[in-house]
C-alpha positions in Angstrom: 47.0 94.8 181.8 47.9 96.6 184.8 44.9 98.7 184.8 42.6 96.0 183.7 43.8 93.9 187.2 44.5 96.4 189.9 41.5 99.4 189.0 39.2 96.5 187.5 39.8 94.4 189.9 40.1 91.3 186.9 42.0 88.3 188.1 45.4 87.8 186.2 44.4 84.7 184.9 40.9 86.5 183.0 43.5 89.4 182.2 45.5 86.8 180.6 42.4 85.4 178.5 41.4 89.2 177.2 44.9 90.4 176.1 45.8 86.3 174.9 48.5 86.0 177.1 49.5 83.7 180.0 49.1 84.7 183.6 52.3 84.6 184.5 53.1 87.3 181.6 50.2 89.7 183.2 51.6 89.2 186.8 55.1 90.3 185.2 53.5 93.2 183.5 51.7 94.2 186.4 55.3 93.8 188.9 57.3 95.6 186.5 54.8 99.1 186.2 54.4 98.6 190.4 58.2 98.7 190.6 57.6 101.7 188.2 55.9 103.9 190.8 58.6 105.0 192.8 58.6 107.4 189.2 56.1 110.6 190.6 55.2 111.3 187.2 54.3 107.6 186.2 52.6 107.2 189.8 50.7 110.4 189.1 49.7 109.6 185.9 48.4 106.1 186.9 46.7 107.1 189.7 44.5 109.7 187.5 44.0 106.6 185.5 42.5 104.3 188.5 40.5 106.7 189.5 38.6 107.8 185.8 38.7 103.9 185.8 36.4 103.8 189.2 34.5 106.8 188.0 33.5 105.0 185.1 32.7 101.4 187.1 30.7 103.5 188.9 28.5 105.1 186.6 28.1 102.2 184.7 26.6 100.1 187.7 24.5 103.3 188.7 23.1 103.5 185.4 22.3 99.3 185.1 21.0 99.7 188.4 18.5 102.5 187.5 17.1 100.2 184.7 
């Protein structure tokens, strides 16, 4: 859920709606792994995550764009 709002870029509420859960459960989610990354491992491990995450974005509007 994290992932899906912060590298995304998905509003909590349509996070909510693709895992079936209410907003205020995916902002909850979402504060307790930010509280998390003060952990350099865990920050480390996320951060490799957003960016495969905006790698992929990426390529997937280059490619709809070449169409």
């Amino acid at each position: 859920m994290y992932l899906a709002h912060v590298a995304c870029g998905i509003s909590l509420t349509d996070v909510g709606l693709l895992f079936r859960r209410d907003r205020t459960t995916v902002a909850h989610a979402c504060s307790l792994v930010e509280d998390s990354r003060h952990d350099p491992d865990l920050d480390c491990r996320l951060e490799h995550l957003e960016r495969a995450i905006s790698c992929l974005i990426d390529a997937l509007s280059m490619r709809r764009g070449s169409r």
